[in-house]
N, C-alpha and C positions, 0 to 999 in steps of 0.2 A: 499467346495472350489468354487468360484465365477468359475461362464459360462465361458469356455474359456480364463479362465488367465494364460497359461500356455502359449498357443499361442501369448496370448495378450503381454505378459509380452517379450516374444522372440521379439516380433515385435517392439523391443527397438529403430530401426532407424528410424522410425516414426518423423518427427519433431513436435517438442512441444515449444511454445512459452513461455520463462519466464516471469513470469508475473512480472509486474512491483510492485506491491507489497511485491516479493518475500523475505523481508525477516525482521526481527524484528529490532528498532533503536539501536539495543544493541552490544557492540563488542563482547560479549559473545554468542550470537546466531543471534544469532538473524536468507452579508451585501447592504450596497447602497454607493454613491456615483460615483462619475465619474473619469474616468480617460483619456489619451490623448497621442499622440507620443507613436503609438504601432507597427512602422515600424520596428523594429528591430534595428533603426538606433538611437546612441546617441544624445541626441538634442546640446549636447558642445560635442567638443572635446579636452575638457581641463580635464585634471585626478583631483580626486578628493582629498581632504588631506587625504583622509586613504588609498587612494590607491596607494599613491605617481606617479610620474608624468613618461610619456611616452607616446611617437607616438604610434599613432592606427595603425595596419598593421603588418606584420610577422606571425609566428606559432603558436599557443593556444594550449596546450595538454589539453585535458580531458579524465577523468577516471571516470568512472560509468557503472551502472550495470541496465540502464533503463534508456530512452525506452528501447526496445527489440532492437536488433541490426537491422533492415531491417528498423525501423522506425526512430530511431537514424542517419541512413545512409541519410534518406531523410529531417529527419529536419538539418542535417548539409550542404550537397547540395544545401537545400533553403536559409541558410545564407551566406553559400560560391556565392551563386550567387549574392544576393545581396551586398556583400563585396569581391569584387573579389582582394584585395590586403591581407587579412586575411586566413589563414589554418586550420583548425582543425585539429590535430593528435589524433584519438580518439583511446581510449582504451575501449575494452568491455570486462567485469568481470561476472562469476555467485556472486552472492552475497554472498552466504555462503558455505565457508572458503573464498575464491579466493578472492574475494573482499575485505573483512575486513581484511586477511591478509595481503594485497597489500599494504592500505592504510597504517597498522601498521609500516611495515617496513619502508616504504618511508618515515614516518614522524619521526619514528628515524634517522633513515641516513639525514633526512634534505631534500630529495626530494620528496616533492609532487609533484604533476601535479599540472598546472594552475588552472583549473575547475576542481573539486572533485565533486560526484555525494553523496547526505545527505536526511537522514530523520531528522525531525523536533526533538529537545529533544534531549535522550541521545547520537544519534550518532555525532549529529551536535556539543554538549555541550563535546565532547570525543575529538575534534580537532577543538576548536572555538581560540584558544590560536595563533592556523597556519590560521588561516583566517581574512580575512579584514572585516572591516564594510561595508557595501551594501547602506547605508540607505541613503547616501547622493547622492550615483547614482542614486537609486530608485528616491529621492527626484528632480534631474534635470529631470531625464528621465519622470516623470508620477507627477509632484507636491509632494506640503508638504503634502496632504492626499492619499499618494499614496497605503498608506493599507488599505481603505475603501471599497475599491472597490470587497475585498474577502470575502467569506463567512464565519461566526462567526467563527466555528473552525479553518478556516486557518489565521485570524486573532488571533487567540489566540496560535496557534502555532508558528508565527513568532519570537518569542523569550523563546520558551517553554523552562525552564533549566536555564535561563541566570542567573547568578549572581546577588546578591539583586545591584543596582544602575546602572547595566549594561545595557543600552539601545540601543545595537548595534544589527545588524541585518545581521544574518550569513549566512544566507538561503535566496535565491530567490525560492519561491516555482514554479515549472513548474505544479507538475498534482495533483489533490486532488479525494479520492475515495469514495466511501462508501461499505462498506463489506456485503453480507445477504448471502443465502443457495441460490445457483444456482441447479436445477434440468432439467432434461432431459426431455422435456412432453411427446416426443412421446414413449418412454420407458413407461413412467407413464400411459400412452393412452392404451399401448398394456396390462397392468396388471390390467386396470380400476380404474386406482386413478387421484387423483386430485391434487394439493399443500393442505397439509397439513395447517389447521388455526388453528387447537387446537392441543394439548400436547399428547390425545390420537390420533389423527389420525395420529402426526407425528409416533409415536410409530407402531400404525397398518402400514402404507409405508414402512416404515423400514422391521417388520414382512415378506409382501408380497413382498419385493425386496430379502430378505434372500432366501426366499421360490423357491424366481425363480431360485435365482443362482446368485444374483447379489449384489453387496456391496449394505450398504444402503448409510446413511449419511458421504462417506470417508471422514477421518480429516489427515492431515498429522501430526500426534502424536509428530515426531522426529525435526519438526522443532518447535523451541521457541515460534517464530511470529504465530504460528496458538493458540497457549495455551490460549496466549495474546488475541486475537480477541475473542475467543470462552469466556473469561472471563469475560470480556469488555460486551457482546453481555449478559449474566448470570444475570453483574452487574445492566445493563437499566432496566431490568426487574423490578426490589426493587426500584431504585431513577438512571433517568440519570444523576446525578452528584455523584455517590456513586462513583466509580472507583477514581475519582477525588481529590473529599473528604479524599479519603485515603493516595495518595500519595501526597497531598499536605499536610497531619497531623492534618489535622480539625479533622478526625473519625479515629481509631484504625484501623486494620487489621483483627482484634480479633474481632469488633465491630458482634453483633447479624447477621444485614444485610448481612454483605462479610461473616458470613461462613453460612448462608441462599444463595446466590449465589454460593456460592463453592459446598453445598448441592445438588444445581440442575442441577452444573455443573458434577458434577461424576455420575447423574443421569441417563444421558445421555447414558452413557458408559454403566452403569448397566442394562439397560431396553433396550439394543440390537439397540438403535440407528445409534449409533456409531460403524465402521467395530471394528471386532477384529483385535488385533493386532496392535494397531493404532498408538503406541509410536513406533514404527519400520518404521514407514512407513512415505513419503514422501510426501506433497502437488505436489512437482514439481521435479522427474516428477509420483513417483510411481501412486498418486489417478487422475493427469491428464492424462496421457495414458489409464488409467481405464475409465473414466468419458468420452472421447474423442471417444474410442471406444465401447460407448452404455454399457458398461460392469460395471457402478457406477451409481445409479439412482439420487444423489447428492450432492454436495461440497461447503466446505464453502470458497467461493471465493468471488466477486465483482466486482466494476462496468470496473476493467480492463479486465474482459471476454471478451467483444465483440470485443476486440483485435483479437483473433482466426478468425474470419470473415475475415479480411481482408488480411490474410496471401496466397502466393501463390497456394499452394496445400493443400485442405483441404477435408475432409471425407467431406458423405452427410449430417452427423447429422448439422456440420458447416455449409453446404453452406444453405441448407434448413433453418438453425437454428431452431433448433431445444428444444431450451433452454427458460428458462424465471428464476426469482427470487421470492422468501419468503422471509418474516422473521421470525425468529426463535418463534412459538408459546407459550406462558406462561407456561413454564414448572410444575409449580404448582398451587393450586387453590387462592394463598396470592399474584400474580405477575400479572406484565402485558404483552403483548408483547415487544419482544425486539424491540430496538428503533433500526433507524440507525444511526452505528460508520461510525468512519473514521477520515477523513481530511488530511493533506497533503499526498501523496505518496512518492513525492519525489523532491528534488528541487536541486541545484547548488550553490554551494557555491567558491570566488577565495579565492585561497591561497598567502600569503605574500612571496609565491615565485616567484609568475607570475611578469613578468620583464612589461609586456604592460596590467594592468591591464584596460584601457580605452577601448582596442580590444576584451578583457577577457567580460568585458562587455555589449557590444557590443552583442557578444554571446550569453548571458544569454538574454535579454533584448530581442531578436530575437525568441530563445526556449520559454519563456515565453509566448508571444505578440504580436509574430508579422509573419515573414515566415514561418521559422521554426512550429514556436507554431502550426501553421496550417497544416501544416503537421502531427506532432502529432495527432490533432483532425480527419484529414482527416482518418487515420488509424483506429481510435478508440480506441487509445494505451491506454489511460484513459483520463478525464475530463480538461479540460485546469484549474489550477486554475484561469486564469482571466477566467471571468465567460461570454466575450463574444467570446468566439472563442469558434465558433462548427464547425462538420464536411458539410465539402462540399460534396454531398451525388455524385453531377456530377463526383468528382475526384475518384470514388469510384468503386471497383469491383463490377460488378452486378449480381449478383446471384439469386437466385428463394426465396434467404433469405433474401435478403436484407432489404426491408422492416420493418419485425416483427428484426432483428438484431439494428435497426437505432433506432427503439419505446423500446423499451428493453433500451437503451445506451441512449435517451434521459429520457426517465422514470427513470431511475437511475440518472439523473442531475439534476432534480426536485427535488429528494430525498436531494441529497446533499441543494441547494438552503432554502429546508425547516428547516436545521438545523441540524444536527451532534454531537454524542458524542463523544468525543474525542478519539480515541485509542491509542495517545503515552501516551508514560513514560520518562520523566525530566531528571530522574536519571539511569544509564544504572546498580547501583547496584540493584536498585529496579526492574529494569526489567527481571534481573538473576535471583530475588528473585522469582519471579510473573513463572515465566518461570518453575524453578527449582520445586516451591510449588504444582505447577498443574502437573508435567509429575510425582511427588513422589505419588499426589494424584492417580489420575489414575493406575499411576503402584504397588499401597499397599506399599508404603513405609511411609507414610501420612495418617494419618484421617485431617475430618476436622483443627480440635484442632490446630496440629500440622500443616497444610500447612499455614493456617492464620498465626502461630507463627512465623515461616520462614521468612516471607515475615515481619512480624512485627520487628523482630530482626534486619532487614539491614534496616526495617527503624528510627528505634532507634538509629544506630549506624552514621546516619548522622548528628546527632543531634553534 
């Protein structure tokens, strides 16, 4: 039994920051150039043809589940102030159930909220049908090459799912991430380890964190989106475009490669990497309470970590920061290191219900780009997808951490800039599938053989 989780575990009123990655694009679980007019402010304020026509001004609902609410609060403060005739009614959701519940029923009943909060792919592609095209606002607001300006993956997610002929654009992406192993150092300090570069010394960390009393590598098993990432992360290994390849039906599922990935993905698990018990267990909040309280030596999270920094009341590990990042070592001797995934987080989409889609926006255009967006960055909430908005370190709590917290969360933006494997999935049946294959793996329900087949079969059945 890990040091102290018994206490740790009671000490549930702790607050713990959702992370904005929190949760899979599935309803089942889940560059260069330039750009211009990034005031938050429409350059017309004439509605567009898909948005049909309405005066700017009155109430905006949005519903979403990220930012985190405290950041949220303040990128809508920074718009409400620069639009002092406009309101945001925001709604804050945990993402899974609450969220994709939310959404489900409102879009039967015919009531969405204006602003819906979306991941790129399946989620967006699940209620693209309730949503307007974006692309001609985009196009007033930032020109005709208004999607140049993101990096390769969030460029290629802009339309991730769409219908063969469909060139609408359902998503305004706000934050884009990249995922790897965050670890505790001074935990790591006190047992005399290092980060892990090789396959065997991840294995020995893991060992000497058992030894001590402390999780090793916590995964949160029970959520979807963690399967997703940890496979994704498996896949880079053998070819960054395998994961790809598959679900777009260029390569099988079955193919050698993915069940040589899937191979070293159950690796993991078997060779003591990975906490026991780990399909039971939560990302958010069971292994961040853990991980928070020195008690997980470390988690496979990303670059929306250095969020915690910025939060009011925070342990020492936070304020000192106490953390940095890996990536996952070549689990066997035919692989190479994992690359970094990622790309969008999370973006904004309006719905064909919002009566003043120019305000609606308006809105977006602000989170994105412009006040707002800054605020965001200011936080550290995650990376702005427009790739020039960073954090104002002035507007910033200052801590004894701050420093190595800022090189940490810029280093991680680098990463994104250098290129990205993609982590969604198009199809949200393929991401059940993907989901379903890996927790049957893990849990002996699966061999190899058979979790490829799985994921083979629903993609067969799109055909």
């Amino acid at each position: 039994m890990f040091k102290k989780m018994v206490s740790v575990m009671l000490a549930g009123a702790m607050v713990i920051s959702l992370a904005a990655c929190g949760g899979g694009g599935s309803g089942a679980d889940s560059g260069s150039g330039s750009q211009s007019g990034t005031s938050g402010e429409s350059s017309s304020d004439e509605g567009s043809d898909e948005g049909g026509s309405g005066e700017a001004g009155g109430t905006i609902s949005l519903w979403t589940w990220s930012p985190v609410t405290r950041t949220a609060e303040k990128m809508i403060a920074a718009f409400e102030n620069e639009n002092s005739d406009i309101k945001i009614d925001y709604t804050n959701y945990n993402y899974n159930p609450e969220y994709l519940e939310a959404i489900s029923a409102a879009s039967s009943a015919d009531n969405l909220p204006d602003i819906m909060g979306l991941q790129p792919g399946s989620l967006t592609q699940t209620y693209s049908d309730y949503l307007i095209d974006l692309g001609e606002y985009a196009k007033k607001e930032w020109g005709d090459d208004w999607t140049s300006v993101y990096d390769n993956v969030t460029q290629s997610q802009l339309q991730l799912g769409n219908k063969e002929g469909d060139e609408s654009y359902y998503i305004l992406p706000i934050e884009t991430q990249v995922i790897y192993i965050e670890y505790n150092k001074t935990l790591f300090d006190s047992l005399g380890l290092k980060a892990p570069t090789t396959y065997a010394e991840l294995v020995d960390c893991s060992k000497k964190l058992r030894d001590g009393g402390y999780a090793p590598l916590f995964f949160g098993g029970a959520d979807g989106w963690q399967h997703v990432n940890l496979l994704i992360m498996c896949t880079s290994q053998i070819d960054k475009d395998l994961f790809d390849a598959c679900q777009n039906g260029e390569k099988e599922w079955t193919c050698d490669e993915m069940k040589k990935a899937m191979t070293n993905y159950k690796k993991l698990f078997d060779d003591g990497v990975i906490q026991d018990g780990a399909l039971s267990s939560t990302s958010y909040s069971d292994g961040t309470t853990l991980f928070l309280a020195g008690q997980a030596g470390m988690m496979a999270l990303g670059s929306w970590w250095a969020q915690e920094y910025t939060a009011e009341d925070v342990s020492d590990a936070v304020a000192n920061w106490d953390y940095d990042y890996f990536y996952l070592p070549a689990i066997s001797d035919d692989v190479e290191d994992s690359k970094p995934i990622g790309g969008v987080d999370f973006g904004y989409g309006i719905t064909k219900n919002c009566k003043n889609p120019e305000a609606a926006w308006k809105a977006l255009a602000s989170f994105a780009a412009g006040a707002g967006g800054q605020e965001i960055a200011n936080d550290m909430n995650n990376h702005l997808s427009y790739p020039d908005m960073e954090p104002d370190t002035s507007a910033m709590i200052e801590r004894d951490g701050l420093q190595n917290a800022v090189d940490e969360f810029n280093r991680s933006g680098k990463d994104i800039a250098g290129g990205l494997v993609n982590q969604r999935i198009a199809e949200s049946t393929i991401e059940t599938a993907v989901q379903e294959a890996m927790q049957g793996l893990v849990g002996g329900e699966y061999d190899v053989d058979k979790a490829a087949a799985h994921i083979q079969e629903a993609q067969d059945a799109l055909k």
